[in-house]
C-alpha positions as CSV (number, residue, x, y, z in Angstrom):
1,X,23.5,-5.9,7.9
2,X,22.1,-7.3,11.0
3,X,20.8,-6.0,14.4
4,X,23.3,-3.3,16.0
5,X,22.4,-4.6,19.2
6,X,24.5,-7.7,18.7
7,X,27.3,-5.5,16.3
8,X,28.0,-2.8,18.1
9,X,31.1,-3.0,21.1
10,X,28.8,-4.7,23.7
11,X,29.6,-3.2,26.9
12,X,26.6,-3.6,28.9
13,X,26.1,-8.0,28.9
14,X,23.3,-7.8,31.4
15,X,21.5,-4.9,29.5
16,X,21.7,-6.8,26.2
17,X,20.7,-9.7,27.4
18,X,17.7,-8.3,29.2
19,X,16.2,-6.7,25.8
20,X,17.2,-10.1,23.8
21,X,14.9,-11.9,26.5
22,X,12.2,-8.9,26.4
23,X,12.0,-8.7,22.6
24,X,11.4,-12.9,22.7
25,X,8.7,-12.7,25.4
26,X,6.8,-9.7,23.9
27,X,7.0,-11.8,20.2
28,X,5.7,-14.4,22.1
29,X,3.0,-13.1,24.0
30,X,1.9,-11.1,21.1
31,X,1.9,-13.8,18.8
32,X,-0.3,-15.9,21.4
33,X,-2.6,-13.0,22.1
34,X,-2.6,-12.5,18.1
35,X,-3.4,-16.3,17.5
36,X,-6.7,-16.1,20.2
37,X,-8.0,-13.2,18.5
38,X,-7.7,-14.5,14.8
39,X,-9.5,-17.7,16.0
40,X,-12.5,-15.3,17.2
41,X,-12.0,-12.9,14.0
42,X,-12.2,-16.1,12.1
43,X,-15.8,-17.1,13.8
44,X,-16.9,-14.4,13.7
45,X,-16.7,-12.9,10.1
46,X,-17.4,-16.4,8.6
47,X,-20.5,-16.3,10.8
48,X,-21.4,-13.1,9.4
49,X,-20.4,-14.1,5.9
50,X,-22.7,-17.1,6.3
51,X,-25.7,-15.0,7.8
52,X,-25.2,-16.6,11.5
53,X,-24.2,-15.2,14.7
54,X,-21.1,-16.4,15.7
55,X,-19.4,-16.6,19.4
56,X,-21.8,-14.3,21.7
57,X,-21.4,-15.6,24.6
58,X,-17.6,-15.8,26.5
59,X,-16.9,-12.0,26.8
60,X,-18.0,-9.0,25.0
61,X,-18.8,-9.9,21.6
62,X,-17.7,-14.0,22.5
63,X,-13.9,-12.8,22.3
64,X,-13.1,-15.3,25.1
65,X,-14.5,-17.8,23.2
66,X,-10.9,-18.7,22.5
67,X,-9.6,-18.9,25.9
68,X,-12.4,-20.7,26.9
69,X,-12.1,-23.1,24.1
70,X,-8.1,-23.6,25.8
71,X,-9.5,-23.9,29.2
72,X,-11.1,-26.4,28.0
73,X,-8.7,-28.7,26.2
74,X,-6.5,-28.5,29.2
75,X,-8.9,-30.3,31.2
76,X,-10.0,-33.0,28.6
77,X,-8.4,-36.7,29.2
78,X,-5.4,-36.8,27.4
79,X,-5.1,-40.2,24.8
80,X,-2.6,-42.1,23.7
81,X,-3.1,-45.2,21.9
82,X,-1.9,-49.0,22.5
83,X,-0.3,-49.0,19.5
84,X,1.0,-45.7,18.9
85,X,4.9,-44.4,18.9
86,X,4.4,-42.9,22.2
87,X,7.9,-40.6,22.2
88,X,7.3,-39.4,18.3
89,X,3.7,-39.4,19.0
90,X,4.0,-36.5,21.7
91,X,6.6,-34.7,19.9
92,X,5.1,-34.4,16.4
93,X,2.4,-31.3,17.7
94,X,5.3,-29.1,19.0
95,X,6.9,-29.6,15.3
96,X,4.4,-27.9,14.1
97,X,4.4,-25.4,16.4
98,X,7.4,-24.4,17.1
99,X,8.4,-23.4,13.3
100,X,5.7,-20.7,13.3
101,X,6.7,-19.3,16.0
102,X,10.2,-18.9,14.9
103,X,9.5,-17.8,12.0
104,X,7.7,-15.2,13.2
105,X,11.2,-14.4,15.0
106,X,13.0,-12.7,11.7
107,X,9.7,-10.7,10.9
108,X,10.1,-6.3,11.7
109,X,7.1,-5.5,12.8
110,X,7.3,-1.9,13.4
111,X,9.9,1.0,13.1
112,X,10.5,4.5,11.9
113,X,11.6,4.0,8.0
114,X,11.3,7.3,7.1
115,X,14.0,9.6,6.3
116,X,17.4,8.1,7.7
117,X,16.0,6.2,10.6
118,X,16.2,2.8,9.0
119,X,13.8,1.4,11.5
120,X,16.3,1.4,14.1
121,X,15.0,1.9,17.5
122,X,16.9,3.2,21.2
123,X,15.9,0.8,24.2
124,X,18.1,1.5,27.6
125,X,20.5,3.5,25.4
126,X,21.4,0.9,22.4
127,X,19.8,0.7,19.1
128,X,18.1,-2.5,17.8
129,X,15.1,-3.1,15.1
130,X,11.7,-4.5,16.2
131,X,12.3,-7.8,15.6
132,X,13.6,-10.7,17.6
133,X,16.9,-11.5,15.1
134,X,17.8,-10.2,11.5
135,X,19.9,-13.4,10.1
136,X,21.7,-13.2,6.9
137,X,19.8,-15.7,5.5
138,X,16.6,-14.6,7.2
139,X,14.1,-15.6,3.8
140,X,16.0,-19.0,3.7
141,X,16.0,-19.4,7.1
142,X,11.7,-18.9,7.0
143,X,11.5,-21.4,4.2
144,X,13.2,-23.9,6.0
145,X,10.9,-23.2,8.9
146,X,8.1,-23.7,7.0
147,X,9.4,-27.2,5.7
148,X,10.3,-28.2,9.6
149,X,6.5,-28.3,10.2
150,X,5.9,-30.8,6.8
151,X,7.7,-33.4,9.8
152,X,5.7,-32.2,12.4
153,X,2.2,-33.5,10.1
154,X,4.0,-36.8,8.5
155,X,5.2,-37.8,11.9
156,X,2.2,-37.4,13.6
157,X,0.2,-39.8,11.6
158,X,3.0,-42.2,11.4
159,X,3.3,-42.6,14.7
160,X,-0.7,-43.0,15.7
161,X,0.0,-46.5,14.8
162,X,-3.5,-46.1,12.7
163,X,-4.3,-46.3,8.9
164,X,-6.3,-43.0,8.2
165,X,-4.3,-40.5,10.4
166,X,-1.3,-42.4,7.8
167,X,-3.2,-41.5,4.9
168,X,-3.9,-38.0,5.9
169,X,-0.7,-37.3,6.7
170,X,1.2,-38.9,3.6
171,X,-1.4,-37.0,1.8
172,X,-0.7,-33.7,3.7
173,X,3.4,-33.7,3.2
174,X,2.4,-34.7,-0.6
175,X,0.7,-31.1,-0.7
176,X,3.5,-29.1,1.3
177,X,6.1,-30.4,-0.3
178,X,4.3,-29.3,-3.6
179,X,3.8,-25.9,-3.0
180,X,7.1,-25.6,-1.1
181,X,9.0,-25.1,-4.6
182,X,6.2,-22.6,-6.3
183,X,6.9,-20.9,-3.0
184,X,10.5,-20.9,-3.2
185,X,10.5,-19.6,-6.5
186,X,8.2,-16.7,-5.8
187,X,10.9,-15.7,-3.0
188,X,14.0,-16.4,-5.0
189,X,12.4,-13.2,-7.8
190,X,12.1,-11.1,-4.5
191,X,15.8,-11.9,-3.3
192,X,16.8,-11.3,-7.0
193,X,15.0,-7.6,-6.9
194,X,16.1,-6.8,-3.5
195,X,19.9,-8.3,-3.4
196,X,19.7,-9.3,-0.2
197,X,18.3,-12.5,1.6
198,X,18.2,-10.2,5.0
199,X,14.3,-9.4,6.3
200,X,15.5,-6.0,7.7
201,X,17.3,-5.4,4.3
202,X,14.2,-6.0,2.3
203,X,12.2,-3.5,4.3
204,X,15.0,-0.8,4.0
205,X,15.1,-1.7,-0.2
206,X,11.3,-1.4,-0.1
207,X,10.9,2.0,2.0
208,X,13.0,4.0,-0.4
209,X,11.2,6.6,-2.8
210,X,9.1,4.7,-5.7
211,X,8.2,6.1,-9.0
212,X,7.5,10.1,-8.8
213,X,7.6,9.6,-4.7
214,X,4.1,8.4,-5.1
215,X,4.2,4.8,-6.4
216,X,5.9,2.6,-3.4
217,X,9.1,0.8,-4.3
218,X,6.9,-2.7,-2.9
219,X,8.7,-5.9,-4.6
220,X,4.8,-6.6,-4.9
221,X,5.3,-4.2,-8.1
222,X,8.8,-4.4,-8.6
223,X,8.6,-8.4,-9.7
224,X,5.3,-7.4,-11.6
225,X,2.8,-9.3,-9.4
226,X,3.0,-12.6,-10.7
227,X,5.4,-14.3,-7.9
228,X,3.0,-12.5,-5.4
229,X,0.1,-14.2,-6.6
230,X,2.0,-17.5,-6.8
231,X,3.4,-16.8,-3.5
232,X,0.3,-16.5,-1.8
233,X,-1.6,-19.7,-3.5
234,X,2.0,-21.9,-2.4
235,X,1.7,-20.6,0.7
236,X,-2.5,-21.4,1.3
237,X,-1.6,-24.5,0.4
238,X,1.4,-24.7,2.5
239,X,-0.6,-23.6,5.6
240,X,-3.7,-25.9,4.3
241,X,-5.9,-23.5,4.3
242,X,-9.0,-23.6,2.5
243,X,-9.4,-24.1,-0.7
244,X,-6.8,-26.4,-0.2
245,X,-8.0,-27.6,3.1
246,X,-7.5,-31.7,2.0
247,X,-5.5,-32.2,4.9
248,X,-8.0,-32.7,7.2
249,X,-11.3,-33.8,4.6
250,X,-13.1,-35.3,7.7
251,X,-15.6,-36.9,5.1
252,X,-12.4,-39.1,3.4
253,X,-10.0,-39.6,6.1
254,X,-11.9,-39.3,9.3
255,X,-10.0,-36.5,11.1
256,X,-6.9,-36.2,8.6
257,X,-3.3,-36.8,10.4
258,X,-4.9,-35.8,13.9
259,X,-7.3,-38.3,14.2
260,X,-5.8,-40.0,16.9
261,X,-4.9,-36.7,19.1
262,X,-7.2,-35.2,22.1
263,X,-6.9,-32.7,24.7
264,X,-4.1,-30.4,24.5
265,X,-2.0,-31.9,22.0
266,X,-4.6,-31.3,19.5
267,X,-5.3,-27.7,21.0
268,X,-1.3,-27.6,19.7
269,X,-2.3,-28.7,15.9
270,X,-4.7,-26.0,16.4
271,X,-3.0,-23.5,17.2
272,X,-0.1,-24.1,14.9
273,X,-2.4,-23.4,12.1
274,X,-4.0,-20.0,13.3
275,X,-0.3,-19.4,14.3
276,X,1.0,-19.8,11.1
277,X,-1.6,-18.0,8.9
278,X,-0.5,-15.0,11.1
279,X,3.3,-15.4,10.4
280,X,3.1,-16.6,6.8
281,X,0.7,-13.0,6.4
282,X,3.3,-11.4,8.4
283,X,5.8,-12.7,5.6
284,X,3.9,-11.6,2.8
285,X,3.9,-8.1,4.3
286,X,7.5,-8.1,4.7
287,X,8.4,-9.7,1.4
288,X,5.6,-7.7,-0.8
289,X,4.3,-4.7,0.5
290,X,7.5,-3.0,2.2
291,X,6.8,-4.3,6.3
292,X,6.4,-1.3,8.4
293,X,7.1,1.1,5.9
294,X,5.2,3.6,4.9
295,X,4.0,7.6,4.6
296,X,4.5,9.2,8.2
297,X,1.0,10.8,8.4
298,X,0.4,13.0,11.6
299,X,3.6,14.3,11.0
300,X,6.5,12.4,12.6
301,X,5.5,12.3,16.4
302,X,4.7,8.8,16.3
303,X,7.7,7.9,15.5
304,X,8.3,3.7,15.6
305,X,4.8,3.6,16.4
306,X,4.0,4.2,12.6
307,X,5.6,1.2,11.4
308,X,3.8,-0.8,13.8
309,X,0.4,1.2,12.3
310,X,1.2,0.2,8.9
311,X,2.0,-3.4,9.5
312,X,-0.6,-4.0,11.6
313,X,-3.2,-2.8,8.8
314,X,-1.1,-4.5,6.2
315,X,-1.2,-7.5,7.7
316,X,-5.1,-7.7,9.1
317,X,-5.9,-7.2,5.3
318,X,-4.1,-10.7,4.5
319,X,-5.8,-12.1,7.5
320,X,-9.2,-10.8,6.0
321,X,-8.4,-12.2,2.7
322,X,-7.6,-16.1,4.5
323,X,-10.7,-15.4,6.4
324,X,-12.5,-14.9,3.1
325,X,-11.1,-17.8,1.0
326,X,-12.6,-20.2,3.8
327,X,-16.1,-18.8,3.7
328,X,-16.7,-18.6,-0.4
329,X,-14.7,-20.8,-2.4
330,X,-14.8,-24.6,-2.6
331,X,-12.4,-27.2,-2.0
332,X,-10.2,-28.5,-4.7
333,X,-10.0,-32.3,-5.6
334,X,-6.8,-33.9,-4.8
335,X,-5.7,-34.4,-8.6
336,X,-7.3,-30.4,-8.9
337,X,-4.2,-29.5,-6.2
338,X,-1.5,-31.5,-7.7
339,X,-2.0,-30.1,-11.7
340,X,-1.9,-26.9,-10.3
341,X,1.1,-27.0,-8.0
342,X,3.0,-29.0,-10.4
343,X,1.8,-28.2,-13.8
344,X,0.9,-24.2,-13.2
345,X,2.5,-22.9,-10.0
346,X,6.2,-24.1,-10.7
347,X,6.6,-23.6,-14.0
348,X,5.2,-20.4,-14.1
349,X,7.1,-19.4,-10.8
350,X,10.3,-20.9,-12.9
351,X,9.6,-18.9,-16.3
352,X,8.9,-15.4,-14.5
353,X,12.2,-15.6,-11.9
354,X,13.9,-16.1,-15.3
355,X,12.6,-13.4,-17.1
356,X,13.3,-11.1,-14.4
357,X,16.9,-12.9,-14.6
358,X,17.4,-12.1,-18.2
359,X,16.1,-8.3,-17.7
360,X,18.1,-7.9,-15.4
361,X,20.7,-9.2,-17.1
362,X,20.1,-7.3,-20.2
363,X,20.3,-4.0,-18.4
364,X,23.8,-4.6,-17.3
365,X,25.0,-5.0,-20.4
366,X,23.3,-2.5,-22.0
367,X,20.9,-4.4,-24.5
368,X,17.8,-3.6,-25.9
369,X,15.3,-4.3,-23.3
370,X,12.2,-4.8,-25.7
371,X,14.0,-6.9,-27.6
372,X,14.8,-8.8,-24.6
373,X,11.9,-9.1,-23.0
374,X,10.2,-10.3,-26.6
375,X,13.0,-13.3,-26.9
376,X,12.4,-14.0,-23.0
377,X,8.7,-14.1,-23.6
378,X,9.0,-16.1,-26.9
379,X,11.6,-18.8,-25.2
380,X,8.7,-19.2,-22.1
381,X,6.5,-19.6,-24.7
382,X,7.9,-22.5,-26.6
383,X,8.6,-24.3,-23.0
384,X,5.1,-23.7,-22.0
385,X,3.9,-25.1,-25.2
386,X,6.5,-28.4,-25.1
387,X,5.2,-29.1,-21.4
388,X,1.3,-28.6,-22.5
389,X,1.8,-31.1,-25.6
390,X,4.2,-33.4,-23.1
391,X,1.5,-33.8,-20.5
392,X,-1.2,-34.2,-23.1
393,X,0.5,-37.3,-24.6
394,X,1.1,-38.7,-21.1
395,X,-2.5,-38.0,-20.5
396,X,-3.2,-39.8,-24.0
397,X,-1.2,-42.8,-22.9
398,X,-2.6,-43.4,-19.7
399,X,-5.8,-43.4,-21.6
400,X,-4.7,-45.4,-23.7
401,X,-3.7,-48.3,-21.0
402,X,-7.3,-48.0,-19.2
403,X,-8.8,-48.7,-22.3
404,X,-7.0,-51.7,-23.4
């Protein structure tokens, strides 16, 4: 596994060099482009949802609102303060920015999966997939990305050398560390279905034939929907999205950790989170719904095109759906976020991974599989019920203590 462009006898240095540097510019420049447009779509529908207007006025429809919002923040003064860590202080915004965008690196966004194509591509006579690298460890490799920008938020509101961009951002690793294990769970029952930690590979396991060549082999179904779900709350909260938006609860903490920042290094916080809603729906496509797989309607002119068709749509719905979670539901209270990353997301994430564990296990060996999935069930049961009765006499305790 990996791309042929970098296995195959390379010949041709200059050749494969040139489509390396192509691939990384066109990722780039499409994720920018991508990132303007979801800051617009996200005006825009919220203004809708909320019965106003929106952007109108920078380009048809207000679509260069973004760019004119960018404009702008280049030519705003640029702020440091007395007291601040001036060398962590400038790098903590590219922390953040910089994992999203690599991230978005390992992603296949498009291909021809259909039949024996495998979503390999021909560009100047050698094949490669449509994606900037396919690394072994490509969904570890994402999950460490997405820890990288935890430093990137902590070390920008250490180094402001003020108390509330502190507070916001002890507060803001406090919630991405949470989630980061729910997450990690929800991807370790996708690895465990699809046997391989490679993006490319998932894709390929997902584009095969499902049941009856109508029902697609998607992990989504595959790890029977509960690590989806848990994988996209972890990851709202990862990317501090509402309803778990506490990060930056301007009524509490003033600003959050990027209180202190102006001009364009806060246009860099900004854009690091519209960047990463993109990648981290991008991820969920590729993990959950099969990437650019899909049926090869108008025949199979298209080509690689399709698989960019069918991501693209995949992915705007996840955009929609982040979109949606800003403009109706509330925001949690801190405690609210911790009970449920700690006391519902993980073990639940830990329970399901091994149930799919002992299935799996019991099909190798040949055992009865209702009779393994009851014991499974009834063992998940009794922990679930020993952690319920263990936080309720904590919760008893602390009680307890207040009142005396």
């Amino acid at each position: 596994m990996g791309d042929p462009l970098l296995i195959e006898p390379i010949n041709d240095w200059g050749a494969v060099a040139a489509i390396v540097v192509g691939k990384v510019l066109i990722a780039f420049v499409l994720l920018l482009v991508a990132t303007m447009l979801m800051i617009w779509f996200e005006r825009k529908l919220v203004g809708d949802m909320q019965n106003r207007i929106g952007p109108t006025i920078s380009g048809p429809f207000g679509i260069l609102q973004s760019l004119a919002d960018g404009i702008k923040f280049f030519f705003k003064e640029d702020l440091i303060p007395d007291r601040a860590q001036r060398a962590v202080f400038i790098l903590a915004p590219f922390l953040s920015l910089v994992p999203a965008f690599l991230l978005f690196m390992i992603v296949p966004i498009g291909g021809d999966f259909n039949g024996t194509h495998d979503g390999i591509i021909t560009v100047f006579g050698h094949d490669t997939y449509l994606q900037v690298a396919d690394p072994p460890i490509g969904i570890v490799f994402a999950l460490a990305m997405s820890s990288v920008a935890v430093y990137g938020v902590m070390l920008a509101g250490w180094s402001s050398g003020s108390k509330y961009p502190l507070l916001g951002s002890v507060r803001a690793s406090a919630q991405m560390v949470s989630y980061e294990a729910a997450m990690g769970l929800a991807a370790a029952a996708v690895v465990l279905k699809s046997g391989t930690l490679s993006t490319h590979g998932m894709v390929l396991n997902q584009s095969v034939g499902g049941f009856s060549n109508i029902i697609p082999n998607w992990n989504v179904l595959l790890t029977g929907v509960v690590p989806f779900v848990i994988f996209v709350i972890a990851a709202t909260a990862e990317l501090n999205r509402p309803p778990f938006d506490l990060v930056e609860a301007e009524q509490e903490l003033v600003g959050g950790f990027n209180t202190e920042y102006s001009s364009i290094r806060f246009a860099l916080f900004f854009l690091a989170e519209f960047m990463n809603v993109i990648t981290m729906s991008a991820l969920f496509v590729t993990l959950f719904l099969g990437g650019p797989s899909g049926p090869a309607f108008l025949g199979t002119g298209l080509g690689w095109l399709t698989g960019i068709i069918w991501f693209s749509l995949k992915t705007f719905i996840f955009l929609f759906m982040f979109v949606w979670f800003r403009a109706t539901l509330p925001r949690f209270r801190y405690d609210q976020l911790m009970d449920l990353g700690w006391k519902v997301l993980i073990p639940l994430a830990l329970g399901w991974l091994l149930l799919l564990g002992a299935i799996d296990i019991g099909r190798d060996a040949g055992w009865n599989p209702v009779a393994v999935v009851v014991v499974s069930i009834a063992v998940l049961l009794t922990g679930y019920t020993l952690l319920r009765a263990a936080v309720a006499a904590s919760r008893a305790r602390r009680l307890a203590e207040v009142e005396s």
